[in-house]
NUTIBA-812977 format. One line per 5 residues: number of its first residue (from 1); their letters; for each residue x, y, z of N, C-alpha, C, O, CB. Coordinates in steps of 0.1 Angstrom, whole numbers, always signed. Glycine has a CB too. Example, Ala and Ser with C-alpha at 12.3 -4.5 7.8 and 13.67 -1.06 7.14 Angstrom:
NUTIBA-812977
1) AS) +132,-57,+78,+123,-45,+78,+132,-33,+78,+142,-33,+85,+113,-45,+90; +128,-22,+71,+137,-11,+71,+129,+0,+79,+134,+11,+80,+141,-6,+57;
***
This chain:
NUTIBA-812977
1) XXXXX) +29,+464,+317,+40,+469,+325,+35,+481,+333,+27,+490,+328,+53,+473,+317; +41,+481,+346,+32,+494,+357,+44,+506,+354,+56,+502,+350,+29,+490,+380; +40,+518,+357,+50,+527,+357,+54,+529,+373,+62,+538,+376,+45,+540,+350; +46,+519,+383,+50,+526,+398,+64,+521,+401,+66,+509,+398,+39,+520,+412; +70,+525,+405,+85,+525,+414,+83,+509,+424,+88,+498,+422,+86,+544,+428;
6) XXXXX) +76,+513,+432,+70,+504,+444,+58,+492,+442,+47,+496,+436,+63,+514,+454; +60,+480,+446,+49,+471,+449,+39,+477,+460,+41,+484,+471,+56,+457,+455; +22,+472,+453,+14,+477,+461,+19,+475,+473,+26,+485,+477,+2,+471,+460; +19,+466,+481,+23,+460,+491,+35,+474,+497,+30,+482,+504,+28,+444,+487; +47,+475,+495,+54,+484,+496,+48,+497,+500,+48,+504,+510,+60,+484,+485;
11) XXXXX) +43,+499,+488,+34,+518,+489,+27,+514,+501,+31,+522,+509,+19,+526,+472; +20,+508,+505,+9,+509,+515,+18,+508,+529,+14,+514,+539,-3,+496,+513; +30,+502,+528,+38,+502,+539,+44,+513,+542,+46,+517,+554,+47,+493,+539; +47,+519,+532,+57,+533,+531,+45,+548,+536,+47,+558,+544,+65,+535,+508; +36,+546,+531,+22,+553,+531,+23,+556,+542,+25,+568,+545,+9,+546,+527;
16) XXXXX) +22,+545,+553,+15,+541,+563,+30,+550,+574,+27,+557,+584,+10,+520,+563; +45,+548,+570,+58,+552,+577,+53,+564,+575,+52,+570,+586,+74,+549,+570; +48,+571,+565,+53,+589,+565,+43,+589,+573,+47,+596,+582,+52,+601,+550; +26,+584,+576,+17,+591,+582,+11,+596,+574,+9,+607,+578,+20,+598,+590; +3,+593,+557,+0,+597,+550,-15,+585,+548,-25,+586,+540,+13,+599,+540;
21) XXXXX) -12,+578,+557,-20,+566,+559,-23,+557,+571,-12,+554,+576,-16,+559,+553; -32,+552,+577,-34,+547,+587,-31,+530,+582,-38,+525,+573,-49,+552,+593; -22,+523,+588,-19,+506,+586,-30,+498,+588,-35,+500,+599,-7,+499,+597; -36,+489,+580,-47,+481,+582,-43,+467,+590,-32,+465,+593,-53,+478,+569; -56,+456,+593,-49,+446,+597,-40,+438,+587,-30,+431,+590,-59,+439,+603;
26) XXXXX) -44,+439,+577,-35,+432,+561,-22,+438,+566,-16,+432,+575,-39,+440,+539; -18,+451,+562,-8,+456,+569,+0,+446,+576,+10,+439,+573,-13,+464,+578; -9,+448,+588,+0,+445,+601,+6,+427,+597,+17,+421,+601,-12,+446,+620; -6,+424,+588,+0,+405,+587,+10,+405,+577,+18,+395,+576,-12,+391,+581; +10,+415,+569,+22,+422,+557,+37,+416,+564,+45,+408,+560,+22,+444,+558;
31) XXXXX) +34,+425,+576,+48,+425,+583,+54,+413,+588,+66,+410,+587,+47,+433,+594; +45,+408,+594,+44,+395,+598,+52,+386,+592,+62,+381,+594,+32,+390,+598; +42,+387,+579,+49,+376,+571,+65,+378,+568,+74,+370,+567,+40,+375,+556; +64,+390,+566,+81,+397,+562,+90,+399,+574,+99,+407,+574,+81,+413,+554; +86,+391,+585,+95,+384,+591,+96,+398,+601,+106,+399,+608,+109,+377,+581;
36) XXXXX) +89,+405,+603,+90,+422,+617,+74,+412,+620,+64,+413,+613,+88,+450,+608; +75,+405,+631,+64,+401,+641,+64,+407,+654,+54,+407,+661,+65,+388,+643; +73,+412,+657,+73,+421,+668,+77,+430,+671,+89,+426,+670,+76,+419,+674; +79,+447,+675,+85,+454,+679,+101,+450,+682,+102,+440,+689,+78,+458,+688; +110,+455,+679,+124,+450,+682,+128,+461,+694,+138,+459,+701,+136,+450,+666;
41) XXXXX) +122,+470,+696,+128,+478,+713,+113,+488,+714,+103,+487,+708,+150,+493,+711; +117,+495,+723,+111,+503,+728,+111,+519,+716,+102,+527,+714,+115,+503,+743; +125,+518,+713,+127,+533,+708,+114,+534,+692,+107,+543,+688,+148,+536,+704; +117,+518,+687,+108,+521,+673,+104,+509,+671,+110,+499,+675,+115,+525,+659; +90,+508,+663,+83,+497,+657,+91,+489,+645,+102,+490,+640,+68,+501,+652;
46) XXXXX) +77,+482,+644,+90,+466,+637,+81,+472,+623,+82,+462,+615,+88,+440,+645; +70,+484,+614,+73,+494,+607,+86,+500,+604,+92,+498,+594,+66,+501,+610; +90,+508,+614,+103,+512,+615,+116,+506,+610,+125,+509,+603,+104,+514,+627; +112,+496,+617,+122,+480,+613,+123,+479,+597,+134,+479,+591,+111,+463,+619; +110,+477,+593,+111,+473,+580,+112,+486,+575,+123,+486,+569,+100,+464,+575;
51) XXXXX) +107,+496,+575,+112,+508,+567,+133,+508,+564,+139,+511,+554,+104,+524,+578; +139,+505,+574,+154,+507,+576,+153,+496,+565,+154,+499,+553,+163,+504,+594; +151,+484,+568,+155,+472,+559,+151,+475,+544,+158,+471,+535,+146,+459,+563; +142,+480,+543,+138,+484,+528,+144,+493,+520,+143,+492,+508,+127,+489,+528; +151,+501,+525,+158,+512,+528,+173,+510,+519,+178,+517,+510,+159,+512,+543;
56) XXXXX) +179,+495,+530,+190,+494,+523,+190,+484,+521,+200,+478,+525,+200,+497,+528; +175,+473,+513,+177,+462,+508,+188,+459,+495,+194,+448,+493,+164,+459,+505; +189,+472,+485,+198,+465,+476,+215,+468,+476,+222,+467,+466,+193,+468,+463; +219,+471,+490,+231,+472,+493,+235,+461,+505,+247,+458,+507,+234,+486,+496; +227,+456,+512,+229,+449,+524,+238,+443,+523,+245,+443,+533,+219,+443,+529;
61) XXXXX) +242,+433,+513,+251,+423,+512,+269,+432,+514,+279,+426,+517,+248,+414,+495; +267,+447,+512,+282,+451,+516,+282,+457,+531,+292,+461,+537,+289,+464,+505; +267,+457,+537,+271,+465,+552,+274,+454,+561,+273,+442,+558,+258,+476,+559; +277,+461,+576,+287,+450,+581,+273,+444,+594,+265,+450,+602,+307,+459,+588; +278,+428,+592,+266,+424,+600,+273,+413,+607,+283,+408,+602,+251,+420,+592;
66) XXXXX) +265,+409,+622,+272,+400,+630,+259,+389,+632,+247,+391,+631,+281,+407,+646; +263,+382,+635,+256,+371,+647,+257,+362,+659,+267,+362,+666,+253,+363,+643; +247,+357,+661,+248,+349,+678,+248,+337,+679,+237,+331,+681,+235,+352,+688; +257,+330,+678,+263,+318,+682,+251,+310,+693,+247,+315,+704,+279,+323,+689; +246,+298,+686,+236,+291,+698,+248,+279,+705,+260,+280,+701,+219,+280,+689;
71) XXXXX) +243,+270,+714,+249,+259,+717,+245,+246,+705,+250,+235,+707,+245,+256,+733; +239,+248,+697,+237,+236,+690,+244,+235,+679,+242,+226,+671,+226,+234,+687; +256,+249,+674,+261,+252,+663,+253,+262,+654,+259,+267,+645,+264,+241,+658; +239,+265,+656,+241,+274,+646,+236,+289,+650,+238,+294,+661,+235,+268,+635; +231,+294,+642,+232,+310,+644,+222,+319,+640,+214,+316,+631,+243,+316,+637;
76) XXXXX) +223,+329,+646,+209,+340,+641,+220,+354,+639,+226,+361,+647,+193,+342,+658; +217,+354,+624,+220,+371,+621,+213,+384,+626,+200,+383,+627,+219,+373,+606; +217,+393,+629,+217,+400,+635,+209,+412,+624,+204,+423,+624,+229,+401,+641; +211,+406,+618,+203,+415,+604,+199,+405,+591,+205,+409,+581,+215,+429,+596; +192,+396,+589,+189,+388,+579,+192,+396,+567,+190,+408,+564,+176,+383,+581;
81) XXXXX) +196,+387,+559,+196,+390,+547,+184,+386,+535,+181,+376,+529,+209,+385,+544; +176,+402,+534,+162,+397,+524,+168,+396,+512,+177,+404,+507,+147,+407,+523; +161,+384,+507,+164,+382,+490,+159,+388,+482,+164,+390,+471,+160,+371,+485; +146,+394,+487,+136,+401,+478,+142,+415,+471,+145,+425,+479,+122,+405,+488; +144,+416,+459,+148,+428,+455,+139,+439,+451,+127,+435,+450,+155,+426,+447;
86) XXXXX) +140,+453,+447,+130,+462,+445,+133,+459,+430,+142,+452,+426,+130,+478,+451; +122,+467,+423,+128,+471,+405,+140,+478,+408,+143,+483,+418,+116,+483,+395; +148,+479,+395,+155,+486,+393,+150,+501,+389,+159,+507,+385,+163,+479,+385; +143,+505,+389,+135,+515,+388,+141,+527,+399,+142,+539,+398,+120,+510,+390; +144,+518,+410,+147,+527,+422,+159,+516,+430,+156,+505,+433,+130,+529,+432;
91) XXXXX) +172,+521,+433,+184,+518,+432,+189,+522,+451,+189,+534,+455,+192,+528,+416; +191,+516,+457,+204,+525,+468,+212,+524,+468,+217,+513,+469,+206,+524,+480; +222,+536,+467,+233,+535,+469,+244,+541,+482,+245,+551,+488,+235,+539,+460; +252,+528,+481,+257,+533,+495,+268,+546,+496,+277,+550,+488,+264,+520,+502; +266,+551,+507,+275,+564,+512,+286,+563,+519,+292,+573,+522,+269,+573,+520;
***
């Protein structure tokens, strides 16, 4: 059993948010894979992106989220819902 709070993977992401670390190419395919393949605006990176998401992964299911209706019936959330949970080690709670 580890005593860290965080998955490697995690720390190196979070590392990399404060600026305590420079993001490698692993990194960047990190993100990739976790579904931030692109910048979502101009104001912040799809880091940024995922930092917010990580943020409030273990409350998401009570904040309020919409989606976009296609012509074929179905839909893209506007904020996916990740399954992935942290340890309980480290908890968010909403305000």
């Amino acid at each position: 059993m580890t005593n860290d709070l965080y998955s490697a993977d995690e720390r190196r992401l979070l590392e990399g948010w404060f600026g305590s670390k420079s993001l490698s190419l692993e990194d960047e395919d990190l993100l990739e894979a976790w579904g931030f393949d692109h910048d979502p605006c101009e104001a912040y990176t799809r880091l940024d992106a995922w930092v917010g998401a990580f943020a409030v992964r273990d409350i998401q299911e009570r904040l309020p989220n919409c989606g976009i209706g296609k012509s074929d019936g179905t839909y893209v959330l506007t904020r996916p819902i990740d399954k992935r949970r942290r340890s309980k080690k480290v908890a968010g709670l909403a305000r």
